[in-house]
N, C-alpha and C positions, 0 to 999 in steps of 0.2 A: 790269357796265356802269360803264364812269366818269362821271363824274356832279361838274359845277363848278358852287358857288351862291357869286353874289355880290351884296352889300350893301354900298350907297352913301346909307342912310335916313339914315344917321345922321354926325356927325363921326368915330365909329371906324369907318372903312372897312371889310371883313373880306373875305376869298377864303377857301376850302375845295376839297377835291380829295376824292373817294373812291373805291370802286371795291367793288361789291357788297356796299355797306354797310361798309364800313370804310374809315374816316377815314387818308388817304395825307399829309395838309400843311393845316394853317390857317395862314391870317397875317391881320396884322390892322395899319392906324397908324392914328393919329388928324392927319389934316392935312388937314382937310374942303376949305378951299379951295384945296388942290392934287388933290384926288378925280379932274378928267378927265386930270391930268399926268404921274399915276402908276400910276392904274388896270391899264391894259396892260401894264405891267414889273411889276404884281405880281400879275397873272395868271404872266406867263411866271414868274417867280420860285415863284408856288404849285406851277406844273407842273412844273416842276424840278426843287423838294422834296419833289414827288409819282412822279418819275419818271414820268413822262408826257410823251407828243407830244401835241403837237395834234390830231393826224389822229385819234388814238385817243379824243379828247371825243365820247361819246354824248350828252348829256345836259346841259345848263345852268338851272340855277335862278336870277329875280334875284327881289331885293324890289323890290314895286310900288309901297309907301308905305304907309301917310304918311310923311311925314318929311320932311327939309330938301326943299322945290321941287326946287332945280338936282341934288343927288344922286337923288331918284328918279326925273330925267328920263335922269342921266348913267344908273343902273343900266336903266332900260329900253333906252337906245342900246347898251350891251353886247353885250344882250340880241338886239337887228336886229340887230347885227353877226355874232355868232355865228348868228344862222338866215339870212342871206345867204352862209353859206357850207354850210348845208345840215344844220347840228344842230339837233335838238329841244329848242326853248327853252319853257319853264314860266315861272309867278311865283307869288307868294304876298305876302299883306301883312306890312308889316313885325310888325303886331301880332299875328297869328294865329302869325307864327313863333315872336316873343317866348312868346305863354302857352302853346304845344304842351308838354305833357308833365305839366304840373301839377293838371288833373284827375285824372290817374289814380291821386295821392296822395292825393284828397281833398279837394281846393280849387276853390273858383268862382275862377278866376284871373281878373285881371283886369290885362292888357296896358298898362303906361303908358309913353311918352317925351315929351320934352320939343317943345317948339311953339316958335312966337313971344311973345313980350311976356309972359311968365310964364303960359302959356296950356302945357296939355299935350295930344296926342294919347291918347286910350283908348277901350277898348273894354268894354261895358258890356252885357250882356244881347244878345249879339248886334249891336249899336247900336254904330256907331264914331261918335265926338266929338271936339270940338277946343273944350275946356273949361277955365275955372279951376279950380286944383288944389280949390278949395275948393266949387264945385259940383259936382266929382269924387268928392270924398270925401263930400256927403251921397247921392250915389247908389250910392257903395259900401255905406254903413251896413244898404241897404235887401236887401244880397246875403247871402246864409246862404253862413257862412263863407267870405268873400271874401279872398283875398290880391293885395293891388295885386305882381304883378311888373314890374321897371320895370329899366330900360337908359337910362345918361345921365344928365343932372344934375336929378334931381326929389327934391323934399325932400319927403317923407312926413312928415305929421305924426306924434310921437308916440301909442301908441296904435291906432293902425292895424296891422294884420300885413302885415308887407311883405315882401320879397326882390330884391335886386340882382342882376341875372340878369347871369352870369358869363363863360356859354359864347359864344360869338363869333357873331352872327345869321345869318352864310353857314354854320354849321355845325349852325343849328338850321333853316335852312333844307331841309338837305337831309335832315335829319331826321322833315321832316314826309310825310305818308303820299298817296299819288298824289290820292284826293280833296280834300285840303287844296289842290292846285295848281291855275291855271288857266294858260288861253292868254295868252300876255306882253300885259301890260295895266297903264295906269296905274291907282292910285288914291288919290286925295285924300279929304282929309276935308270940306275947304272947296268951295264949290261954282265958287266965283270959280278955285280954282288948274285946276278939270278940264278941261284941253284938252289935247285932246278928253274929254269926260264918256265913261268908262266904253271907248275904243274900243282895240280887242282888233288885233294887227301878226300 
């Protein structure tokens, strides 16, 4: 099955293409305020590299959020756009993407990216936030073997176990497992960004 996830959470854009589980093209810029100008040219560009048509897209993954407002509003419109033409679109949080995989080495992972005003998005005992790094980090203490993985500019203090997750978020996207996914849907952390709170396209 082909299978496209794409993310717009963050300022590094990223696309992915695969095809029964194996990875055909990622790309990725960082040009956040060009995100609705490019998006489309670098879908076609990932399908390209992917050797893929169009027609042959089963499948579309985006991130829901948190993240920058305007990109995870731009990656939910994707999102309609490809099920107005009759594919099966999913989503997933940007943070559930990020920690997918690091339980299984052992870790309480714990999902971080950056916010406004020195403010970060994580997630925390099931609990997503939109916290100072510093009341972040006394709720990590409280995790049995916690590691913040984090995407973006977040300064971890020393001491803390941390990791700068590397892989591209459209390609951890599509790495996550069918219960990880829902029906294309916003989500925010702030209650003020939710419009609509919680409603599913």
């Amino acid at each position: 099955m082909i299978r496209v996830a794409v993310d717009l959470s963050l300022p590094e854009g990223s696309i992915a293409v695969e095809n029964e589980g194996s990875l055909l093209s990622e790309i990725a810029w960082n040009r956040p305020k060009l995100h609705a100008e490019v998006v489309y040219s670098q879908i076609e560009r990932a399908l390209n590299l992917a050797g893929v048509r169009k027609e042959e897209i089963e499948e579309v993954v985006v991130s829901s959020g948190p993240g920058s407002f305007t990109g995870v509003r731009l990656s939910v419109t994707v999102g309609k756009a490809f099920k107005a033409c009759g594919i099966r679109v999913l989503s997933a949080t940007t943070l559930d993407a990020l920690m997918w995989g690091y339980e299984e080495i052992g870790f309480t992972p714990v999902p971080v990216i950056p916010a406004r005003r020195e403010r970060v998005y994580a997630k925390v005992g099931g609990e997503f936030l939109d916290v100072g790094l510093d009341e972040l980090i006394s709720k990590v203490k409280e995790i049995t073997n916690p590691l913040i993985v984090y995407k973006g500019e977040v300064k971890v203090p020393q001491g803390i176990k941390s990791v700068e997750e590397r892989t591209l978020l459209a390609v951890k996207l599509l790495s996550l497992p069918k219960e990880e996914l829902s029906p294309l849907t916003f989500h925010y952390v702030r209650e003020h960004d939710a419009k609509p709170p919680g409603k599913a396209f």
